[in-house]
VEXDREN-2710 file (C-alpha; in Angstrom, 1 decimal):
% VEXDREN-2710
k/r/px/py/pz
1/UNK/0.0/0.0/0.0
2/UNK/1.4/3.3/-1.1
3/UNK/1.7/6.5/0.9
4/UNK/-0.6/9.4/0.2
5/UNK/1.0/12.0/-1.7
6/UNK/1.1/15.8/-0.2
7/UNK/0.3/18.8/-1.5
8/UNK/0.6/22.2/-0.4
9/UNK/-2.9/24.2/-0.6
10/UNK/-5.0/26.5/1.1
11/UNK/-8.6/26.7/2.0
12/UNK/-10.4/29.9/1.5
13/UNK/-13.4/31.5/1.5
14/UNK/-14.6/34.1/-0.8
15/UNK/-17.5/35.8/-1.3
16/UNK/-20.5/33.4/-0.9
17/UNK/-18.0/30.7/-1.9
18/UNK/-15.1/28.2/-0.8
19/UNK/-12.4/27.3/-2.9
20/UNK/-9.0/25.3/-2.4
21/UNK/-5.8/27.5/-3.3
22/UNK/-2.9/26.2/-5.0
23/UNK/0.2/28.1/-6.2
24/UNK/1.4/26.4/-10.1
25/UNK/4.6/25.9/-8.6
26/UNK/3.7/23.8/-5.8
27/UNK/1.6/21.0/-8.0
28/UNK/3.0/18.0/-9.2
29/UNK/5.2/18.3/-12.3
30/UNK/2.7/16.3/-14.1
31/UNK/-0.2/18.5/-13.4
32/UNK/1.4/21.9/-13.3
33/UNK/0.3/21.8/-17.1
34/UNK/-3.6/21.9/-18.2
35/UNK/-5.2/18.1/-19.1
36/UNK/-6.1/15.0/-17.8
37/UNK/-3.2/14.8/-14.9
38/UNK/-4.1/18.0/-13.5
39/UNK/-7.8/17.6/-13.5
40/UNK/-7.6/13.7/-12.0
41/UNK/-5.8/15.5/-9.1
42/UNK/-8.4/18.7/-8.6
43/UNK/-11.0/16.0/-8.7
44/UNK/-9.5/13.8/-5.8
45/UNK/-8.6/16.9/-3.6
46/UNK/-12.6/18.1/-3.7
47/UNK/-13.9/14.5/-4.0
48/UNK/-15.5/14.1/-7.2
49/UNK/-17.1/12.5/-8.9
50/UNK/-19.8/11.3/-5.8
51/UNK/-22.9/9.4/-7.2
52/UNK/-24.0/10.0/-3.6
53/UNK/-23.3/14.0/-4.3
54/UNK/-22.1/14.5/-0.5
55/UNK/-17.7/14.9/-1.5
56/UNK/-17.5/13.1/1.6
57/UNK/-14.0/11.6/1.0
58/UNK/-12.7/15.5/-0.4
59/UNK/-12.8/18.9/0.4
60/UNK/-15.8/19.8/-1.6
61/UNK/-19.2/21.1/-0.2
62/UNK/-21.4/18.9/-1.9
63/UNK/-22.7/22.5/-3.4
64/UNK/-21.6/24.2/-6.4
65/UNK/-20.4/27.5/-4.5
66/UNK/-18.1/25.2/-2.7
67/UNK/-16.6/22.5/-5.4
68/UNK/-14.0/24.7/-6.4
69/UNK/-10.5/25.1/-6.9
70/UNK/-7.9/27.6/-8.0
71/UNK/-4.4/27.5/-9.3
72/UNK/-2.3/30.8/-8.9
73/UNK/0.9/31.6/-10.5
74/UNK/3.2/34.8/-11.2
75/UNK/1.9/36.8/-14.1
76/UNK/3.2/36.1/-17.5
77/UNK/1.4/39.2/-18.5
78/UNK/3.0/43.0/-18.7
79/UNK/1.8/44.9/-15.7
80/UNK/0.1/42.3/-13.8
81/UNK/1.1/40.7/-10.6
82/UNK/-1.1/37.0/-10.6
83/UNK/-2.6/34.9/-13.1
84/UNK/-5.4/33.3/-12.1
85/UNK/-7.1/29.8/-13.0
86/UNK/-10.6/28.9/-11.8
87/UNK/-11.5/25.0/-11.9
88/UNK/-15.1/24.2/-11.0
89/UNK/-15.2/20.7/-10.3
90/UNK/-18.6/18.9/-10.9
91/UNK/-20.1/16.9/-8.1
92/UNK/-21.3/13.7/-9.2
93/UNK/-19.4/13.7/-12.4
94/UNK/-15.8/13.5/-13.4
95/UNK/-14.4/16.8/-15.4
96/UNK/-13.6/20.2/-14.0
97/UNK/-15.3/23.0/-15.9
98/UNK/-12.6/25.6/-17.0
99/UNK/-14.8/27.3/-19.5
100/UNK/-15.3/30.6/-16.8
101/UNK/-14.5/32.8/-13.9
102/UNK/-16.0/33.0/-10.1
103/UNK/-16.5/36.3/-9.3
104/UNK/-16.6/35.2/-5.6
105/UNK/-13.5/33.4/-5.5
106/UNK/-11.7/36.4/-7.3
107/UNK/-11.9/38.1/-4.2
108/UNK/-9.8/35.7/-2.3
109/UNK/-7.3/35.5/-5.5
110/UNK/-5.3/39.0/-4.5
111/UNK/-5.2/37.9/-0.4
112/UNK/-3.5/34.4/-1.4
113/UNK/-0.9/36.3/-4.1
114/UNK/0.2/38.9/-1.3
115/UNK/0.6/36.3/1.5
116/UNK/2.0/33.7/-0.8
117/UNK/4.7/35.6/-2.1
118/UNK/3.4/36.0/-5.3
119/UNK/3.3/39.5/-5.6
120/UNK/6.5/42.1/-5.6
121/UNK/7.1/43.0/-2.4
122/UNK/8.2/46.6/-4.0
123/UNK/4.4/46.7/-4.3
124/UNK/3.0/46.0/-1.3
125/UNK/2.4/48.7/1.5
126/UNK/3.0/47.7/5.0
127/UNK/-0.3/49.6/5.8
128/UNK/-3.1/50.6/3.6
129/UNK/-4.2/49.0/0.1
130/UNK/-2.3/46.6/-1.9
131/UNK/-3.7/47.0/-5.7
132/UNK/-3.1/43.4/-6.9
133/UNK/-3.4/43.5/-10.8
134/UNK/-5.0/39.9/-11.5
135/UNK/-5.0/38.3/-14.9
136/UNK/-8.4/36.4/-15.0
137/UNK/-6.8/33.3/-17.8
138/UNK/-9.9/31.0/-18.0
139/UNK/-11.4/34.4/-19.9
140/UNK/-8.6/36.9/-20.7
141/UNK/-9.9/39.5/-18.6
142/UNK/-8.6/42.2/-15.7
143/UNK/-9.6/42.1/-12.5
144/UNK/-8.2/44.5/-10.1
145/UNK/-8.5/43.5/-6.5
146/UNK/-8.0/46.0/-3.5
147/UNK/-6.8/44.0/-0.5
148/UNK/-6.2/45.9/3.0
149/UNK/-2.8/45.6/4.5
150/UNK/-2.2/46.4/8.1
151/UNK/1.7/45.8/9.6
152/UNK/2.7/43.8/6.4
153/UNK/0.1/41.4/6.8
154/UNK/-3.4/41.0/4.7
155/UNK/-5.9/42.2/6.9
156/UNK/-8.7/40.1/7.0
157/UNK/-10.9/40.7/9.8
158/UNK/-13.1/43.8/9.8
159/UNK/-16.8/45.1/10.0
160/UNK/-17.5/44.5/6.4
161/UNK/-21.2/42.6/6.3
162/UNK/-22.0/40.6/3.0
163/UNK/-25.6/39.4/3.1
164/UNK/-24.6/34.5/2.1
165/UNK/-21.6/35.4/4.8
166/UNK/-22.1/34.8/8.7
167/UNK/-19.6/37.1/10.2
168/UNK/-18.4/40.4/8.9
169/UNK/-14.6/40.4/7.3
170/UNK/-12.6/43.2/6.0
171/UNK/-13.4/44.6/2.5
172/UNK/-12.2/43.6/-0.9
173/UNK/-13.1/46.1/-3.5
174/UNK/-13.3/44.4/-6.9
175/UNK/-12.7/46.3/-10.5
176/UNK/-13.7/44.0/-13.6
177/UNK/-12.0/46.0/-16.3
178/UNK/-13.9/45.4/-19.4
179/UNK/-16.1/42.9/-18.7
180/UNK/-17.7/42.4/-22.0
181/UNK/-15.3/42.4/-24.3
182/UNK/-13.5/39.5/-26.3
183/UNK/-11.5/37.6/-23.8
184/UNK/-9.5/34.3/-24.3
185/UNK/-12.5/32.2/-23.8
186/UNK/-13.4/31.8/-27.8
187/UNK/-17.1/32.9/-26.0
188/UNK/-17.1/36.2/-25.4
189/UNK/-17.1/39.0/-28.5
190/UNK/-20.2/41.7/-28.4
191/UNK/-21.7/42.2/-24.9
192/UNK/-25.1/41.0/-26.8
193/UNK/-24.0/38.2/-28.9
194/UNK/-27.2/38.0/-31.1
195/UNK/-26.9/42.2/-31.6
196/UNK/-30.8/42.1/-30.0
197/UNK/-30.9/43.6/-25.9
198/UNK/-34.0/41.0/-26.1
199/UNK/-34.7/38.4/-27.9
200/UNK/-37.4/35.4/-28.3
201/UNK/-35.8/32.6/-27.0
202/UNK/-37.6/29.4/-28.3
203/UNK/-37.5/26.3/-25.4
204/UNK/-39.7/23.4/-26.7
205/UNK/-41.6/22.4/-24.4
206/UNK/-41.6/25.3/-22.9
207/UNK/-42.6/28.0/-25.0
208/UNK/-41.1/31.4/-26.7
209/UNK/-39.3/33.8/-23.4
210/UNK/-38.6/36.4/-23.7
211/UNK/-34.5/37.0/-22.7
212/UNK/-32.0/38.8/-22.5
213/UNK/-28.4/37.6/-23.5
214/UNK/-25.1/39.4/-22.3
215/UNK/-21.6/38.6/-22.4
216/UNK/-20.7/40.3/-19.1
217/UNK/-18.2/38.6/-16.5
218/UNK/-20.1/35.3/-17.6
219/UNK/-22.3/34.7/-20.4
220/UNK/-25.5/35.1/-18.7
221/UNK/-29.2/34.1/-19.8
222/UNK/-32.0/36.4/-18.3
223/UNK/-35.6/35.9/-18.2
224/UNK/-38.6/37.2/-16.5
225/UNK/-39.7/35.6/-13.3
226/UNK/-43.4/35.6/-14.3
227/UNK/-42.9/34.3/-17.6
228/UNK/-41.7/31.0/-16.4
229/UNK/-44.0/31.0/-13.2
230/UNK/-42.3/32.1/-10.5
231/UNK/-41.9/35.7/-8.7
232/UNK/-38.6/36.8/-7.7
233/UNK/-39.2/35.8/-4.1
234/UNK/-37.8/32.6/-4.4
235/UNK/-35.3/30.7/-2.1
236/UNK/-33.2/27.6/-2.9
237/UNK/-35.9/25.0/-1.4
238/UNK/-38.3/26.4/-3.4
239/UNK/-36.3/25.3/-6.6
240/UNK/-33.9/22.8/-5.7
241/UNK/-36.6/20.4/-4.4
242/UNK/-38.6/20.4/-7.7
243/UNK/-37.0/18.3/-10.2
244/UNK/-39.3/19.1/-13.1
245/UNK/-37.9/23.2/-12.5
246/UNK/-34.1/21.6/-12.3
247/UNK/-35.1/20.1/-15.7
248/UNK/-36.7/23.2/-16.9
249/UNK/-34.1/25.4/-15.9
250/UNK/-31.2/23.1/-17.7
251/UNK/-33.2/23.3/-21.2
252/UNK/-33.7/27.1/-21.0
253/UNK/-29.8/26.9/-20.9
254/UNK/-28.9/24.5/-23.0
255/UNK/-31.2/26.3/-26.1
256/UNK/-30.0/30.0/-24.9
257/UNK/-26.4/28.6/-24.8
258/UNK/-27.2/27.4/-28.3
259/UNK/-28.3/30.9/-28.9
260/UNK/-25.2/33.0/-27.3
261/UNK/-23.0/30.3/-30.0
262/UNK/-21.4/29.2/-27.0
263/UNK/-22.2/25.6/-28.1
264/UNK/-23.2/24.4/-31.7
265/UNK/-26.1/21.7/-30.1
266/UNK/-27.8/21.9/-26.6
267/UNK/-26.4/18.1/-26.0
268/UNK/-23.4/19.8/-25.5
269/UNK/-24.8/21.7/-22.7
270/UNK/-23.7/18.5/-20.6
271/UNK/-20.3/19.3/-20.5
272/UNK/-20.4/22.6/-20.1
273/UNK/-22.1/23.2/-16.6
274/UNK/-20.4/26.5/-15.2
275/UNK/-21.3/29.0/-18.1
276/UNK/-23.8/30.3/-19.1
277/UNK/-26.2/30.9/-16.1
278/UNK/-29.3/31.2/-16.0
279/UNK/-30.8/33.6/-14.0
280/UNK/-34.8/35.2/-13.6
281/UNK/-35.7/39.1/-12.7
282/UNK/-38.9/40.8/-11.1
283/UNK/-39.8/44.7/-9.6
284/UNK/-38.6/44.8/-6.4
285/UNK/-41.2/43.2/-3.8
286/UNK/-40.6/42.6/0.0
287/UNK/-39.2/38.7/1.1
288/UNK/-37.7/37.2/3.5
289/UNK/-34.4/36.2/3.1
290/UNK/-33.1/32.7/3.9
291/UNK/-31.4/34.1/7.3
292/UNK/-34.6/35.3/8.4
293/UNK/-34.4/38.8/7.9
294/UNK/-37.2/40.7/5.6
295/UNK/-35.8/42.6/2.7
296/UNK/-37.7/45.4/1.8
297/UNK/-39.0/46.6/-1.5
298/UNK/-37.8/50.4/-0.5
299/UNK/-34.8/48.7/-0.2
300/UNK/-34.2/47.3/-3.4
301/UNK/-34.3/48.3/-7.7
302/UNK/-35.4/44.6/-8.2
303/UNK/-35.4/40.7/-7.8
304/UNK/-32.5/38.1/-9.0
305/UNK/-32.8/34.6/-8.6
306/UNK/-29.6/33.1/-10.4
307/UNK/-28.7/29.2/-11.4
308/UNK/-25.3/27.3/-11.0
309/UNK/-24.4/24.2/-11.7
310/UNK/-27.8/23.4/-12.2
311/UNK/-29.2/24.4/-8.6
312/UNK/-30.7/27.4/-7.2
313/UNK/-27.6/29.6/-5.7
314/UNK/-27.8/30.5/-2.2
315/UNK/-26.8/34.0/-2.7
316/UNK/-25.4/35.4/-6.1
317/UNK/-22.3/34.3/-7.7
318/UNK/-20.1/37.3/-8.7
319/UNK/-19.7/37.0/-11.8
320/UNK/-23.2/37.0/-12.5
321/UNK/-23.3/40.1/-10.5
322/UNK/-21.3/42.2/-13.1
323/UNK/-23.6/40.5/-15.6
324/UNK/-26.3/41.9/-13.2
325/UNK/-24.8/45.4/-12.8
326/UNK/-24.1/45.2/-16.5
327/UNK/-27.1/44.6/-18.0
328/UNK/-29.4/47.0/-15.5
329/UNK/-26.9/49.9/-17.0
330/UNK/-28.2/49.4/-20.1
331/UNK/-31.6/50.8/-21.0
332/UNK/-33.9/48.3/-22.7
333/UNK/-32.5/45.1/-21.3
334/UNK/-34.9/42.7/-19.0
335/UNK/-32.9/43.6/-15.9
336/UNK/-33.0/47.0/-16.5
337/UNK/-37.4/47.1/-17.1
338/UNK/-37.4/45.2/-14.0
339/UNK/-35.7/47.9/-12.3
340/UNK/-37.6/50.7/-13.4
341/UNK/-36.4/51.1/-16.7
342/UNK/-34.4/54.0/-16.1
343/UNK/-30.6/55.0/-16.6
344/UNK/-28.4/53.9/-13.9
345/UNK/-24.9/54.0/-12.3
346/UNK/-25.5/51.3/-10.0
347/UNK/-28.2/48.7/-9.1
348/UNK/-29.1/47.0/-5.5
349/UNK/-30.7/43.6/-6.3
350/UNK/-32.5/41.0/-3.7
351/UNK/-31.3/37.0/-3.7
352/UNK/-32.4/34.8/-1.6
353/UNK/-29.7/35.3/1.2
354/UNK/-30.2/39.6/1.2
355/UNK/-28.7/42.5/-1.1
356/UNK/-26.2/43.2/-3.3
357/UNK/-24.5/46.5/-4.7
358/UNK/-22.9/46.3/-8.1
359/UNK/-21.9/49.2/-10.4
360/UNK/-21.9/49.7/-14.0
361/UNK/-21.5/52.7/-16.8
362/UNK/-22.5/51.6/-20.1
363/UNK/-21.4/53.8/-23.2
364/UNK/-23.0/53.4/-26.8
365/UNK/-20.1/53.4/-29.0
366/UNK/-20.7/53.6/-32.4
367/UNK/-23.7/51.6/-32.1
368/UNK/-22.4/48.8/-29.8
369/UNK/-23.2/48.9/-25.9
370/UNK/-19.8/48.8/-23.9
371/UNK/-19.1/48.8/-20.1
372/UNK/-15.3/50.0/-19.1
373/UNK/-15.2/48.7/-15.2
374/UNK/-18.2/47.0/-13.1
375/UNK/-17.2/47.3/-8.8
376/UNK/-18.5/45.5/-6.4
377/UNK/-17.1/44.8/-2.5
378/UNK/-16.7/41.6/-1.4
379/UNK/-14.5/39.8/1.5
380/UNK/-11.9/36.9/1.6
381/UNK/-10.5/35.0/4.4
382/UNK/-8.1/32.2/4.9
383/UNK/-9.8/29.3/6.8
384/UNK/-7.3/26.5/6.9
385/UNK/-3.5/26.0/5.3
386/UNK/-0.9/23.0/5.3
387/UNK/-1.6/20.6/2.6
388/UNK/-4.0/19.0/1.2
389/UNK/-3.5/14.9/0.5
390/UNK/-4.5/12.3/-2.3
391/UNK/-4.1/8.6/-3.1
392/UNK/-0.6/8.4/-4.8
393/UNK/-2.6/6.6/-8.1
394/UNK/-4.9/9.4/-8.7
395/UNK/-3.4/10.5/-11.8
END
């Protein structure tokens, strides 16, 4: 019987979401290159794939905001500090998505690169705010993360409150520089891939939805809570106990993927589970929140109920939420009429665990809607650190 081989890591939280942290250097030779060695290894370490969908013998959650992993390097880009690699390893199945980003996750990426040495110490202020240029290279995108330093150290506590988060951390301020434009992803090109801010999106069995389609920090499908039979008011019980809305939910994807030209059949769909999302607006109404605590209409510009991984989320993931902020600063789109309609800087939205701020400024340019920089706050925090360990065989 063979001993278990170790591997450095780090378990973090970010955002709404949990993640295991590697730096490129400190992964196996075989797997500090993309393909089959590399994802046999991410697999083990979360505990995939689980027919009984629990990743009891892993790291994993058992929930898509916590079957995640991410592999951090220094840049190879000019005037960036990190490059950054987001896996999302599927539960019950054996492949790791690479195909987008976690917004969530991103939050923890500029906290691991300070503390792990990945990041010039020229740069980083004993006290203050270390700007941590991240290159985002499932996508090809900038993210610019501002992570507080306090004696040389990242600081991580604070009063910061985000509504999917138990206790208040210290704040992360995230920049998404350009979050519509072509990336490295082969998916992304105009922020409305079909040119239309709504379109009829045809779901057989189903019916004709109306929908808006953006390509904004993830390809995102948006449709109107009422139009598929729900309000807006909706918590993850409500959806992830129906398995005919789980199906229903997975075709409007698969067809609006089909759509965007992020796939060429919706059978493809399958093996492609982290992008697009799908997500369903409303006007703002009053709910309470899975904690408990009533969110009020006054409160609010509208209602956003997002998918991942083909569940309910519990809160929102980030990158929808520049997909959110994105699409409500443009006049015309779904999100936007369900906000009011009017022009906006900035939008507050309700999920099912509270509120979320997220800005946006949309230009027309020459015809074509483009956004320069979405922000949002988020906060990260280190939760365990050693190494992580797997069955010698796994790859």
């Amino acid at each position: 019987m063979s001993q278990q081989l170790k591997v450095p890591a780090t378990y973090m939280r970010g955002g709404t979401s949990k993640g295991v942290f590697f730096r490129l250097q400190d992964l196996p030779d075989a797997c500090q290159k993309p393909g089959e060695a590399r994802d046999k290894l991410l697999l083990r370490v979360i505990g995939s794939p689980d027919p009984y969908g629990k990743q009891i013998d892993g790291m994993g959650g058992a929930t898509s905001s916590t079957s995640k992993t991410v592999i951090l390097s220094k840049s190879s880009k000019a005037d960036h500090d990190v490059d950054y690699l987001f896996g999302q390893v599927s539960i019950d199945k054996a492949f790791v998505d690479w195909s987008g980003n976690c917004g969530n996750l991103s939050s923890a990426v500029g906290s691991f690169a300070v503390a792990s040495g990945l990041v010039d110490p020229a740069r980083v202020p004993q006290n203050g705010t270390c700007v941590v240029r991240i290159w985002q290279a499932n996508i090809g995108k900038t993210i610019i993360a501002h992570v507080p330093m306090t004696n040389g150290l990242v600081q991580e506590t604070g009063e910061f409150e985000l509504d999917g988060v138990t206790f208040p951390a210290a704040e992360v301020q995230l920049e998404f520089l350009d979050p519509a434009d072509e990336g490295e992803d082969g998916a992304s090109g105009s922020m409305f891939p079909t040119g239309n801010l709504i379109d009829d999106l045809e779901v057989p069995g189903i019916g004709t939805l109306k929908a808006t389609l953006i390509n904004a920090g993830i390809p995102t499908i948006f449709v109107n809570a009422d139009s598929i039979g729900y309000t807006g008011c909706e918590l993850q019980d409500d959806i992830n106990s129906d398995p005919k809305a789980l199906a229903m939910f997975e075709t409007i994807r698969a067809h609006g993927a089909v759509k965007m030209g992020l796939i060429k059949h919706i059978d493809e769909a399958a093996k492609r589970q982290h992008t697009p999302k799908v997500a369903f607006v409303a006007p703002p109404k009053t709910y309470t929140s899975s904690s408990g605590k009533v969110v009020e209409s006054a409160g609010i510009d509208l209602l956003v109920r997002a998918m991942s991984m083909g569940k309910l989320h519990h809160a929102m993931m980030g990158t929808a939420a520049v997909a959110i902020g994105t699409a409500a600063a443009v006049p015309g789109t779904l999100v936007n009429l369900a906000a009011g309609g009017t022009a906006r800087e900035a939008v507050r939205f309700g999920h099912p665990s509270g509120t979320l701020r997220v800005g946006a400024q949309a230009v027309l340019e020459n015809g074509q809607w483009a956004v320069k920089k979405a922000i949002m706050s988020r906060s990260a925090r280190v939760l365990m650190e050693g190494w992580v360990r797997i069955p010698n065989d796994t790859f």
